[in-house]
C-alpha positions as CSV (number, residue, x, y, z in Angstrom):
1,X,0.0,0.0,0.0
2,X,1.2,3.7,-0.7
3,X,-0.3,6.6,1.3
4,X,-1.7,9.9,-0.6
5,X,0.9,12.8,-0.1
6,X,-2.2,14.4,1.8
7,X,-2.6,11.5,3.7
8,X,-6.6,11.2,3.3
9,X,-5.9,8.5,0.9
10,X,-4.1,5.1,0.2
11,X,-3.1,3.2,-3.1
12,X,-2.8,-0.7,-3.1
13,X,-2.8,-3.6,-5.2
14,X,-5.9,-6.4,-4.9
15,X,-7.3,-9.2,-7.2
16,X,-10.8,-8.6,-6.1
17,X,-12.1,-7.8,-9.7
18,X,-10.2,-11.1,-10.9
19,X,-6.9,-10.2,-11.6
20,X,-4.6,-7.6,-9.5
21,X,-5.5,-3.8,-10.4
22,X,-4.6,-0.7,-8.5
23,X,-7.1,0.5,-6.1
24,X,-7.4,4.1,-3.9
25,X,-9.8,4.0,-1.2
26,X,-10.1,6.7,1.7
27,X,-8.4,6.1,4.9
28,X,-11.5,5.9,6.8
29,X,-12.5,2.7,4.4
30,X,-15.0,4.7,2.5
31,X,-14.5,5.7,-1.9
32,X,-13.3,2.3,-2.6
33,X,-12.5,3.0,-6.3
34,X,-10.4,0.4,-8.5
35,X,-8.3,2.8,-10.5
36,X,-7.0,0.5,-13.5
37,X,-8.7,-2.1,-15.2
38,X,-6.5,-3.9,-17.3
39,X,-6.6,-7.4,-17.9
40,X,-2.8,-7.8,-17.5
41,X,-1.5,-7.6,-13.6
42,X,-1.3,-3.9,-12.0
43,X,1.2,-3.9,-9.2
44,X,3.5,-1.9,-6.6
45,X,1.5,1.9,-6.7
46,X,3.3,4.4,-5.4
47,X,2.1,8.3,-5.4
48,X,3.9,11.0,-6.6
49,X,4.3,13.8,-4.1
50,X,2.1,15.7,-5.8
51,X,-0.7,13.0,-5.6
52,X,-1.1,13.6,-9.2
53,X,0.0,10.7,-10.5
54,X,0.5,7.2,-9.8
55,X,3.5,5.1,-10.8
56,X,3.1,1.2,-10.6
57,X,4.5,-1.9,-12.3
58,X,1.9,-3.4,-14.9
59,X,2.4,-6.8,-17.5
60,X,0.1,-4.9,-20.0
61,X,3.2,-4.5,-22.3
62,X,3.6,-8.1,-22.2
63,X,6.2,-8.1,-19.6
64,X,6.8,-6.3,-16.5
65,X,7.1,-2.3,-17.1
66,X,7.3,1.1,-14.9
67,X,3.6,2.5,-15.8
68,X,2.3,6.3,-14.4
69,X,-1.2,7.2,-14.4
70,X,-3.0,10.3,-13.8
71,X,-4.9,10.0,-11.1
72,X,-7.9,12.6,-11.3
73,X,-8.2,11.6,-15.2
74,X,-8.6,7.8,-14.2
75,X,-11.3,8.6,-11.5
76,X,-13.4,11.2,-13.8
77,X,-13.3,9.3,-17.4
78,X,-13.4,5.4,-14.6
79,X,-10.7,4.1,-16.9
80,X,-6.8,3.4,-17.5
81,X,-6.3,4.5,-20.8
82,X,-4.8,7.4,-20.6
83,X,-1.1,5.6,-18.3
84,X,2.2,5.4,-19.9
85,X,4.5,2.9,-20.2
86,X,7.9,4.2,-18.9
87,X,10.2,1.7,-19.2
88,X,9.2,-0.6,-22.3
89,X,11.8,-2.7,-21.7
90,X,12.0,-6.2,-22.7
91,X,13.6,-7.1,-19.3
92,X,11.6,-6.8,-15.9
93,X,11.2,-3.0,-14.8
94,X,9.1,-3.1,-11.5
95,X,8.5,-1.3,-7.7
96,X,9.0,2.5,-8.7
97,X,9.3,4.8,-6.5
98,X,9.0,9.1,-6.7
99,X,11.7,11.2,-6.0
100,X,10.6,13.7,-3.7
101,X,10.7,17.0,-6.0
102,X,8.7,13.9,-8.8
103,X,11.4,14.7,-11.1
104,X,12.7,10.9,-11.1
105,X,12.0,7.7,-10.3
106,X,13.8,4.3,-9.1
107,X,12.8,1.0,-10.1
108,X,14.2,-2.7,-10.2
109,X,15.3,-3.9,-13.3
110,X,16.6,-7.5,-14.7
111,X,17.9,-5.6,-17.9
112,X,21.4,-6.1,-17.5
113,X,20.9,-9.6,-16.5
114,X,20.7,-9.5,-12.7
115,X,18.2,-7.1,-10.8
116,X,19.4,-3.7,-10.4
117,X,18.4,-0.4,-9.4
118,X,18.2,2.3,-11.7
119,X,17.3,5.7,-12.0
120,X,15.0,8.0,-14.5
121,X,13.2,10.9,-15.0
122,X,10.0,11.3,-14.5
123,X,8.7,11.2,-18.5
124,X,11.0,7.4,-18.3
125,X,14.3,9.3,-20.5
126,X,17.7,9.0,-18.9
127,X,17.7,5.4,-17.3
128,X,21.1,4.6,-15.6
129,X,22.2,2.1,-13.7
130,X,22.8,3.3,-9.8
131,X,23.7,0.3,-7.9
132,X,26.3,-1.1,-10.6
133,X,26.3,-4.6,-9.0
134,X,26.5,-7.1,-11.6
135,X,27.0,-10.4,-9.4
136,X,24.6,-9.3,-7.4
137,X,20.5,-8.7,-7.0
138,X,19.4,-5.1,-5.8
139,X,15.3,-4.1,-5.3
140,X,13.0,-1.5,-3.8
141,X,14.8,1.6,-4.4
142,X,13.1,4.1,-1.6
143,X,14.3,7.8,-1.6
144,X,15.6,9.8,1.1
145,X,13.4,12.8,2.0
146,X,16.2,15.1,0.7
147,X,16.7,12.8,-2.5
148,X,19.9,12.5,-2.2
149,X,20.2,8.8,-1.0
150,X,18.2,5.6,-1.3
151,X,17.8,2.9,0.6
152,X,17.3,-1.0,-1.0
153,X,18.2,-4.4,-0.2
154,X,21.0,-6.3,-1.5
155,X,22.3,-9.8,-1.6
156,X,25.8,-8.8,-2.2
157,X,27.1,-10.2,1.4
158,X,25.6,-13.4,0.1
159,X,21.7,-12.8,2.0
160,X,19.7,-9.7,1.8
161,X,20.7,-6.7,3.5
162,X,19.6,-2.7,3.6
163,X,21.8,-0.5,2.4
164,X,22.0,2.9,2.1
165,X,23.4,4.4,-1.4
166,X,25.0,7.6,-1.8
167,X,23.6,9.2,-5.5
168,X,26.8,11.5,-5.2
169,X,29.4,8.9,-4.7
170,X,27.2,5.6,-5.7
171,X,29.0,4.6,-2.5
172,X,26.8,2.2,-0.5
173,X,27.1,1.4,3.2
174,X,25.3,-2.0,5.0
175,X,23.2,-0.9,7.8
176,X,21.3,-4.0,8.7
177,X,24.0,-6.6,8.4
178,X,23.1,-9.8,10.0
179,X,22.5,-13.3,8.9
180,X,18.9,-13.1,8.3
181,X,17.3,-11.7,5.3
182,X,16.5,-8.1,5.6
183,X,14.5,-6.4,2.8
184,X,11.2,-4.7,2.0
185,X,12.9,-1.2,3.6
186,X,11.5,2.6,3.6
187,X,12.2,6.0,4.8
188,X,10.2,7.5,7.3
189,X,9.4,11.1,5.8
């Protein structure tokens, strides 16, 4: 689930109309709306900051892509057909996440054959590569409130771990390390 930037709102993913889809419903439990409608799997929302949009992986392309949508043109016209595929990738692009001025987003990607996180701008131009760990598998890229770091897990110590990644340096430093897996990782805004 992602909260609305206003927090009067939250996005999540549910296979109550048959398949998963995205769905907003008011924190109180009332205006359940499903927001897409695709046949193909809608996954991992996550708002902009702006609550304007919503950026989420979808298989609508065929495989897994970074999709946006705008939300207040979803809920007046009650379809999806007005998101964009970001990525259009033939590898697995999926969990985005907003920077926190919506300029850019981070997502998970097989493309170089290994999950990695990259980088992009908000209209899907510029990918690159961030974590730059080919022997290893990187995921859910979360920004820093001052977007200048991200934290992710990792299984470059051999198990999962959250690290913290410099977007200056691209240096990374472990601050779970322990034996168990450690993943699934936010910021607190």
């Amino acid at each position: 689930p992602s909260w609305s930037p206003d927090g009067t709102r939250i996005a999540f993913q549910s296979d109550r109309s048959g398949n998963q889809d995205i769905w907003i419903v008011n924190v109180d439990g009332t205006g359940l709306v499903q927001l897409t409608q695709h046949p193909a799997d809608d996954l991992h929302p996550d708002w902009s900051s702006d609550g304007n949009e919503i950026a989420f992986t979808s298989k609508r392309s065929g495989n897994a892509d970074v999709w946006v949508l705008d939300v207040e043109i979803a809920l007046t016209s009650g379809d999806d057909t007005s998101a964009i595929d970001l990525t259009n990738s033939p590898g697995v692009d999926r969990y985005p996440f907003w920077s926190p001025d919506d300029m850019q987003l981070t997502f998970s990607t097989e493309r170089d054959g290994n999950m990695e996180i990259y980088v992009m701008n908000a209209d899907g131009s510029m990918p690159r590569n961030v974590s730059q760990s080919p022997e290893s598998k990187e995921g859910l890229a979360d920004w820093s409130p001052d977007g200048k770091r991200l934290v992710f897990y990792s299984d470059r110590s051999g198990n999962k771990e959250v690290y913290i990644l410099d977007l200056a340096s691209l240096a990374w430093t472990n601050i779970s390390n322990h034996p168990a897996d450690d993943e699934f990782c936010t910021w607190s805004p």
